[in-house]
N, C-alpha and C positions, 0 to 999 in steps of 0.2 A: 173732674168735678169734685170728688173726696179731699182733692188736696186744696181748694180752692178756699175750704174751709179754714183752715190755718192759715192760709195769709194775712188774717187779720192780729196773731201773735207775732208777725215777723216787725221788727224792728225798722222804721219809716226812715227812709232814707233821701237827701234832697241833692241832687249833684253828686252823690256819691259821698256827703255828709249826714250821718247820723243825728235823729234828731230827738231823741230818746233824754239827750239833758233840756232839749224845750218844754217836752212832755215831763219832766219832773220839777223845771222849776216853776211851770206852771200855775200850779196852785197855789204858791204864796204870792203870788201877783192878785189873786183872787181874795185873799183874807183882808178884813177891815182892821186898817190901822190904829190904834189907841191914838186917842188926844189927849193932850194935857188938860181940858177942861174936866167941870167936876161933873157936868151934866154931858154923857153921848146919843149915841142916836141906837136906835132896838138892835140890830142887828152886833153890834158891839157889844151891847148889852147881854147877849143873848150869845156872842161866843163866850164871854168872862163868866157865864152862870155855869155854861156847861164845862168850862177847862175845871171851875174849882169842883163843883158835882163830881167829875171822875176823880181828879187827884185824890178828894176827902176821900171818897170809896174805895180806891185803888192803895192807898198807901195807908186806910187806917188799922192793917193789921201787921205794916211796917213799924220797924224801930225806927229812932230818928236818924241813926246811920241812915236808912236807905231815904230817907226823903230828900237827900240831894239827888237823885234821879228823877226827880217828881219832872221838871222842866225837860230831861230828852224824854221821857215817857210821854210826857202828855204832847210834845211836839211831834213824836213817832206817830202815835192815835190820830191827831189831824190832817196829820200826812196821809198816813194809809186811806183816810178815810176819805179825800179828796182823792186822790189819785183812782180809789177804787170807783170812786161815784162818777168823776168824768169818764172815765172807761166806758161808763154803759151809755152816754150818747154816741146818736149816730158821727160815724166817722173819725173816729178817734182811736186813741191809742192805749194802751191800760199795761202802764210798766209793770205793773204788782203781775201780771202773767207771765213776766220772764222769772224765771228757777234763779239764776244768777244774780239778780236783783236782790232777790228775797234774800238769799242767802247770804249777799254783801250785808244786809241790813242784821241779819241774824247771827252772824257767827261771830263779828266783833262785839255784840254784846253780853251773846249770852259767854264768851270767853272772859268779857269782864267782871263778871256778876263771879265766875269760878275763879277767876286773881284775886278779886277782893276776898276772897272768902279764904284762900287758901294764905293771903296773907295775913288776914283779921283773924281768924279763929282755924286755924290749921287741922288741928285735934278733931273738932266739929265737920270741918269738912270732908275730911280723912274719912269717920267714922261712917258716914252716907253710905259708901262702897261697902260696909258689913253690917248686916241690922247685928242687933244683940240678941242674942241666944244662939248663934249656928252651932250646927256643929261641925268638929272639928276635921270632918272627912269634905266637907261642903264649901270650907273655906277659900280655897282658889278658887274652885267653879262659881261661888257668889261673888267673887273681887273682878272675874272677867266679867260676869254679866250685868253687874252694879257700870261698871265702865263703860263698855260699851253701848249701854240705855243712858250713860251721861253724854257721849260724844254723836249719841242719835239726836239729843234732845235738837240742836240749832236745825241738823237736815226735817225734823219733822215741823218746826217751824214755817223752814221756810215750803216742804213739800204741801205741807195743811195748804196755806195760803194761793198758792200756784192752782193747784188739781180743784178747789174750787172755782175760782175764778173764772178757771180756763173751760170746767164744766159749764159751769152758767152761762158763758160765754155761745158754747157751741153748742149749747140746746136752745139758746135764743134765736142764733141763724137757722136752726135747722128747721122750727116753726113758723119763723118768718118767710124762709123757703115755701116750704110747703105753702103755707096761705097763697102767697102768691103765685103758685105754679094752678094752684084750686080754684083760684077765683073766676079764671073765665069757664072751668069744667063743671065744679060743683059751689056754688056760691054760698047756700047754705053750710056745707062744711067748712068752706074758707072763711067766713064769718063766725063759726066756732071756732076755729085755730086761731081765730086773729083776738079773742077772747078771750085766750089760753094763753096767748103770749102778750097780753095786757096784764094777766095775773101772776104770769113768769117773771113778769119787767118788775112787776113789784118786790117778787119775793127775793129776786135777785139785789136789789135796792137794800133790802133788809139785810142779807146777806154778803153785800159790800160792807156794811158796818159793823153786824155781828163780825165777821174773819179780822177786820182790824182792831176790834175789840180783844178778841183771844188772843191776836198776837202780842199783844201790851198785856195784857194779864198774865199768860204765862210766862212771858220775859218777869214781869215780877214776883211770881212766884220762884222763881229760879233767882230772882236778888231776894228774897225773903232766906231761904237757904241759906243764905251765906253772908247774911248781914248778924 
């Protein structure tokens, strides 16, 4: 019965084909396409308010070097944000819970954010790995642990992302369990839990969007560094 719980992170398979690229191309099948006219309809309206909202936000403490990211940025945020939001209907599948995933999405970026940096301002980037004033007995132990907190940054990326998810995830079944195992025993209490996992469905909602939000901020934080 414990393990029964995690089937819902295993990767859907049809025929013995994987179906994990349906579940991610998904959501752009879903997004409303721009028209060439000058007048659209709200829903169009109403994605173009929110992609410029973020980008101004997101990028107004970049330089202009980094606003050529603006477009994977803000295409990453829509992604996660869909992908995180279908997940929590029934029956479905929620890629942002596989480690792998996250990680494919995290490590080639935040590695690029550290190329451009190491080729743009080398000296600058260099310098990260020692604050100014150490001293001189302190110097290797700061240079390995400056490093090694650079080459954690993408695993906590992508670890943040997964371990909530996958929490929220399994505290939804577990409620929704229960309710249902209560209702024919104690109705009253199965009608609170089922109350409790109406407010969990929410917070969880919230919390699809807040984790795709962090993950796009701190990927820019990490290209602010090094622009």
């Amino acid at each position: 019965m414990n393990l029964s719980f995690f089937d819902q992170f295993m990767s859907p398979t049809l025929m013995g084909i994987p179906l994990i690229a349906l579940a991610l191309l998904t959501p752009w099948l879903l997004f409303p396409i721009p028209t060439p006219r000058w007048l659209s309809n709200r829903l169009l309206a109403l994605q173009n308010w929110f992609i410029s909202q973020f980008t101004s936000q997101l990028f107004s403490p970049i330089n202009v070097g980094g606003h050529k990211w603006a477009l994977i940025l803000a295409s990453l945020m829509i992604f996660l944000i869909s992908l995180n939001m279908l997940g929590l209907l029934p029956y479905t599948f929620t890629p942002t819970t596989q480690l792998s995933m996250n990680m494919g999405l995290a490590v080639p970026l935040w590695l690029a954010t550290v190329l451009i940096g190491m080729r743009n301002q080398p000296t600058v980037a260099l310098g990260h790995l020692l604050p100014e004033g150490t001293p001189v007995p302190l110097i290797p132990v700061l240079i390995i642990i400056e490093t090694i907190s650079l080459f954690i940054r993408p695993l906590a990326l992508g670890v943040r992302l997964t371990a909530n998810l996958t929490a929220g995830h399994l505290l939804m079944q577990l409620i929704a369990t229960a309710a249902f195992v209560l209702l024919p025993l104690m109705p009253t209490v199965a009608i609170l839990t089922t109350v409790i996992l109406f407010l969990l469905t929410i917070l969880e909602i919230a919390v699809a969007m807040i984790q795709a939000y962090v993950f796009v901020l701190l990927m820019s934080l990490y290209l602010q560094e090094n622009v």
